[in-house]
ROMARDREN-498922 format. One record per residue: x negated, y, z of N, C-alpha, C, O, CB in turn; residue in three letters. Coordinates in steps of 0.001 Angstrom, whole numbers, padded with zeros to 6 digits, always signed. Last residue first. Glycine has a CB too. Layout:
N
XYZXYZXYZXYZXYZALA ...
***
This chain:
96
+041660+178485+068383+040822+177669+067308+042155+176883+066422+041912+176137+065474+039553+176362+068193UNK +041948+181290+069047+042063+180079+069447+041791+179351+067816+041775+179712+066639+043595+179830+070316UNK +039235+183946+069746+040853+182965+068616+040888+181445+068635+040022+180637+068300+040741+183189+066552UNK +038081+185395+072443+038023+184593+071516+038996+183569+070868+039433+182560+071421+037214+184144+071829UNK +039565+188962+072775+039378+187667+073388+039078+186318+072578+040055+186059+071875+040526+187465+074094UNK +041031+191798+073610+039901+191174+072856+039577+190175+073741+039363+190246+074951+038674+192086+072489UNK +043821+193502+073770+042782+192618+074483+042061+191763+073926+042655+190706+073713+043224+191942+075335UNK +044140+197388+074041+043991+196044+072809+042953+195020+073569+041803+195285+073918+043138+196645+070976UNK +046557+199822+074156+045869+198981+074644+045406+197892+073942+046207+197353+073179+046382+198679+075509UNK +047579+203222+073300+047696+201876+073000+046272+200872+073538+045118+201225+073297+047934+201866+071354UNK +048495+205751+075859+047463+205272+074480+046948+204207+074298+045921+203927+074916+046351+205881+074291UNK +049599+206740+077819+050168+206454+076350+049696+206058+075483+050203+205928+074369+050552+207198+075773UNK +048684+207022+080431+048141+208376+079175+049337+208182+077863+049818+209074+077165+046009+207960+078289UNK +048717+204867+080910+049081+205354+081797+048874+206835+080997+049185+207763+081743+048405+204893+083107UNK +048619+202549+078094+048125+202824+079529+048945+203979+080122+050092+203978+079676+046530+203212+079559UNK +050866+200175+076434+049889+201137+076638+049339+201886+078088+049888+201560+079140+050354+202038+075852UNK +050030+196532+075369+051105+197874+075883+049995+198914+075830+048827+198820+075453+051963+197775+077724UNK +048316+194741+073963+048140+194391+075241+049404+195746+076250+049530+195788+077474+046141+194506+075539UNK +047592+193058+071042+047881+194343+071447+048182+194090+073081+048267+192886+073325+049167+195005+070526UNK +044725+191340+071087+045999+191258+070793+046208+192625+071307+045338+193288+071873+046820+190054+071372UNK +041522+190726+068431+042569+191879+069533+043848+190999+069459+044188+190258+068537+042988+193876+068803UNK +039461+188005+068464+040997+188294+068229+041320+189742+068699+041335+189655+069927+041972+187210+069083UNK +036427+186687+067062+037606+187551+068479+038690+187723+067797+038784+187579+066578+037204+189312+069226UNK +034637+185592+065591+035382+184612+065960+036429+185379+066869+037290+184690+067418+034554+183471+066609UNK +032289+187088+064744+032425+187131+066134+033197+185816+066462+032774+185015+067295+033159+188467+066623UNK +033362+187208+061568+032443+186975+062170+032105+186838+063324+031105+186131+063205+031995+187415+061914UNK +035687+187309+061798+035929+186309+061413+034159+185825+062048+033771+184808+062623+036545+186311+059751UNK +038301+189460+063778+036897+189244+063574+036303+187907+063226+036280+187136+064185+036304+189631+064665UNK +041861+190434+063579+040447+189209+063958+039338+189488+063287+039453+189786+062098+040660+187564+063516UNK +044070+191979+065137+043003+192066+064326+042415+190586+064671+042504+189883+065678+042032+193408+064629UNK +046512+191224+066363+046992+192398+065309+045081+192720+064610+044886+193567+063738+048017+194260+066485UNK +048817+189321+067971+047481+189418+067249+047419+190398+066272+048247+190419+065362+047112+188209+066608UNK +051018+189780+070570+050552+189722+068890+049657+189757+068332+049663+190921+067932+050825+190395+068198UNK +051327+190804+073212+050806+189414+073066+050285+189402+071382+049157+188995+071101+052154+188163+073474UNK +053893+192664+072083+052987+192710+073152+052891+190763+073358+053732+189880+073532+053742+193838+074679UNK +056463+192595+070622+055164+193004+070050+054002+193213+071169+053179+194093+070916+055392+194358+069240UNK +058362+191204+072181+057699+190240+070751+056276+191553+070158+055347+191258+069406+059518+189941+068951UNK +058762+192877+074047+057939+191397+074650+057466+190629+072919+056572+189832+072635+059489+189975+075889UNK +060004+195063+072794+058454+194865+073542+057928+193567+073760+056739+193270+073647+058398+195423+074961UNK +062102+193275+072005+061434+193848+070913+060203+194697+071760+059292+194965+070977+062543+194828+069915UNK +063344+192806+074679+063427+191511+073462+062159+192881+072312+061034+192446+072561+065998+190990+072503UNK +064044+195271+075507+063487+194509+076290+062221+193695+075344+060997+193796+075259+064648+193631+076948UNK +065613+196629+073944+064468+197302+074397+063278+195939+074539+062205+195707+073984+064876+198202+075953UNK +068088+195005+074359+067148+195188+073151+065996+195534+073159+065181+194916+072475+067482+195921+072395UNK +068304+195283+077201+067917+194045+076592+067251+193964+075511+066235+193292+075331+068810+193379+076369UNK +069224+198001+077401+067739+197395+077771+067242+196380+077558+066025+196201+077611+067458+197308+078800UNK +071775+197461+075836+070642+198598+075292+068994+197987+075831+068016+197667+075155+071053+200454+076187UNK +073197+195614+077337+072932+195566+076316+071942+195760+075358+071410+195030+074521+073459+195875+076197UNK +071749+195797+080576+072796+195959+080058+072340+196042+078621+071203+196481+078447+073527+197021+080634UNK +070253+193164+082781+069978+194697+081985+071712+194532+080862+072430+193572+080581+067805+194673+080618UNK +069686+191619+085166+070929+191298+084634+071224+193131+084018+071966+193996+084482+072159+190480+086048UNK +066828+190591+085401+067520+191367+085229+068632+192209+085966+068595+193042+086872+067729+190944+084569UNK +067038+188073+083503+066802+187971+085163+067725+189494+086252+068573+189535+087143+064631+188131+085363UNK +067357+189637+080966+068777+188308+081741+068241+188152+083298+069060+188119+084216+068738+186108+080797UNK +065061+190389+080824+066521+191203+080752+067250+190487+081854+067567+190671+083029+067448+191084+079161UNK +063431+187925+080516+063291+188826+081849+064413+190230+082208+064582+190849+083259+061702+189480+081708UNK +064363+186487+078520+064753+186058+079571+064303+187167+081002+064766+187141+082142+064181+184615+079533UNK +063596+188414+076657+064975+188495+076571+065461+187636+078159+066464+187915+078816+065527+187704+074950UNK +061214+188196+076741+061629+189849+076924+063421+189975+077344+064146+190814+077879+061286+190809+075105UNK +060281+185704+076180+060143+186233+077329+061048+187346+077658+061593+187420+078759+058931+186564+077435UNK +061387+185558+073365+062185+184932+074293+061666+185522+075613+062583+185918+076332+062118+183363+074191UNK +059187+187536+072103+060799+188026+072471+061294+187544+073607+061621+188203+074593+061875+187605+071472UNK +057129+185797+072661+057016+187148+073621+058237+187776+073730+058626+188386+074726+056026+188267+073103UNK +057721+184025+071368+057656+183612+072403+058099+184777+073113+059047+184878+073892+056506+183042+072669UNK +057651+185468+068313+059121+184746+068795+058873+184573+070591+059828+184984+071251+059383+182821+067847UNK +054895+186228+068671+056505+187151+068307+057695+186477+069149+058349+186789+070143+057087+186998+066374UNK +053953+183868+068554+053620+184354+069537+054545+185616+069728+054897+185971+070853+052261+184516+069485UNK +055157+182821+066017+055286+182137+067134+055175+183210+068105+056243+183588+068586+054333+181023+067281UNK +053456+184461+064087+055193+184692+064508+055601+183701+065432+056802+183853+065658+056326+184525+063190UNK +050946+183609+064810+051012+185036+065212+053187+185129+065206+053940+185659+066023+049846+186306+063637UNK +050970+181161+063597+050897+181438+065176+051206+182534+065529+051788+182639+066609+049736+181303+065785UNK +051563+181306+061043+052348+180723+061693+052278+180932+063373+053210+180882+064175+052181+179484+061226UNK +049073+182671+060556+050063+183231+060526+051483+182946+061095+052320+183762+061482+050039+183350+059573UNK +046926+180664+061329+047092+181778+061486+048497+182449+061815+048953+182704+062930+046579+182146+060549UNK +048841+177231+061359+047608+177992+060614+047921+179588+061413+048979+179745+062022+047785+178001+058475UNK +049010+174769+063925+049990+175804+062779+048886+176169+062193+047871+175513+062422+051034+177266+063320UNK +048452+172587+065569+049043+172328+064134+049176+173329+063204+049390+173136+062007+050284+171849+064186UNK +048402+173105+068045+047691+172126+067516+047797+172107+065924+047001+171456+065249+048132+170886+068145UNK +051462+174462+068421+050057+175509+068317+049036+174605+067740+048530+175146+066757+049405+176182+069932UNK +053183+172589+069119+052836+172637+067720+051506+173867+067469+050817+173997+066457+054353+173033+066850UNK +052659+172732+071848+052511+171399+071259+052090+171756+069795+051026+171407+069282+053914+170468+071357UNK +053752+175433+072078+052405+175314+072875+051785+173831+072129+050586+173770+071859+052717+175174+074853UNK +056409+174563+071115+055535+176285+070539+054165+175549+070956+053506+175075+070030+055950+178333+071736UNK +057419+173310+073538+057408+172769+071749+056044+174010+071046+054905+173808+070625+059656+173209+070675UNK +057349+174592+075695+056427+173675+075362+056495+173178+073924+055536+172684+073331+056538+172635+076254UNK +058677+176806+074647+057426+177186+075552+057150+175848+075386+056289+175877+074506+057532+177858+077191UNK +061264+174975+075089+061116+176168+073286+059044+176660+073482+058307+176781+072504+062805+178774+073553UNK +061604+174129+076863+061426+173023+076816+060965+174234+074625+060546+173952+073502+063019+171526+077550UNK +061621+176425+078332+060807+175716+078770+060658+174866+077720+059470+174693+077447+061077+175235+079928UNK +064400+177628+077342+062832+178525+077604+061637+177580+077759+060584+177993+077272+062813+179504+079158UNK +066129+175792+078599+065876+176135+077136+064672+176621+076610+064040+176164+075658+066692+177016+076758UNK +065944+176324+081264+065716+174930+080510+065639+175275+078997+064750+174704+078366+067008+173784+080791UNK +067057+178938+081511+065665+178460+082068+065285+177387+081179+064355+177534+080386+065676+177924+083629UNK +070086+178705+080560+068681+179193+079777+067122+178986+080188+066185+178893+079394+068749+180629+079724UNK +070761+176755+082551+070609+176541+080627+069476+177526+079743+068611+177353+078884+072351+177080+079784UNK +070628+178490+084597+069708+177363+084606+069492+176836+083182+068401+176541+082694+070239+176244+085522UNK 
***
């Protein structure tokens, strides 16, 4: 339950200061979030050491902003890969 509560209250600080950050600051936010996800869905889990790592280092590079279009205003984030293996990218307008 400590960690639930921890997650939440780290998910609303992140989401509060999003109002505030610049670019870059968001994109290692969205790292850090996507870890904590990776690491609390291990722990649901209950993954052993190895898959945890696994875990924690997909969830921080899935969600990441990895292009923007200044003209359009879009974002790619990386999004995993498909069913072939071949990297996915979700285009969507950058938060402001």
């Amino acid at each position: 339950m400590y960690k639930v509560m921890t997650a939440a209250v780290l998910a609303g600080t992140m989401t509060f200061a999003g109002c505030t950050m610049n670019e870059q600051e968001r994109m290692i936010a969205g790292g850090l979030v996507g870890a904590g996800a990776g690491l609390l869905t291990a722990s649901a889990f209950q993954a052993n050491s190895n898959w945890t790592i696994v875990s924690v280092l997909a969830g921080a590079a899935v969600g990441t902003m990895v292009a923007r279009n200044a003209q359009t205003n879009e974002c790619a984030y990386y999004a995993g890969t498909d069913a072939q293996g071949r990297d996915r990218y979700d285009v969507r307008p950058c938060p402001r």
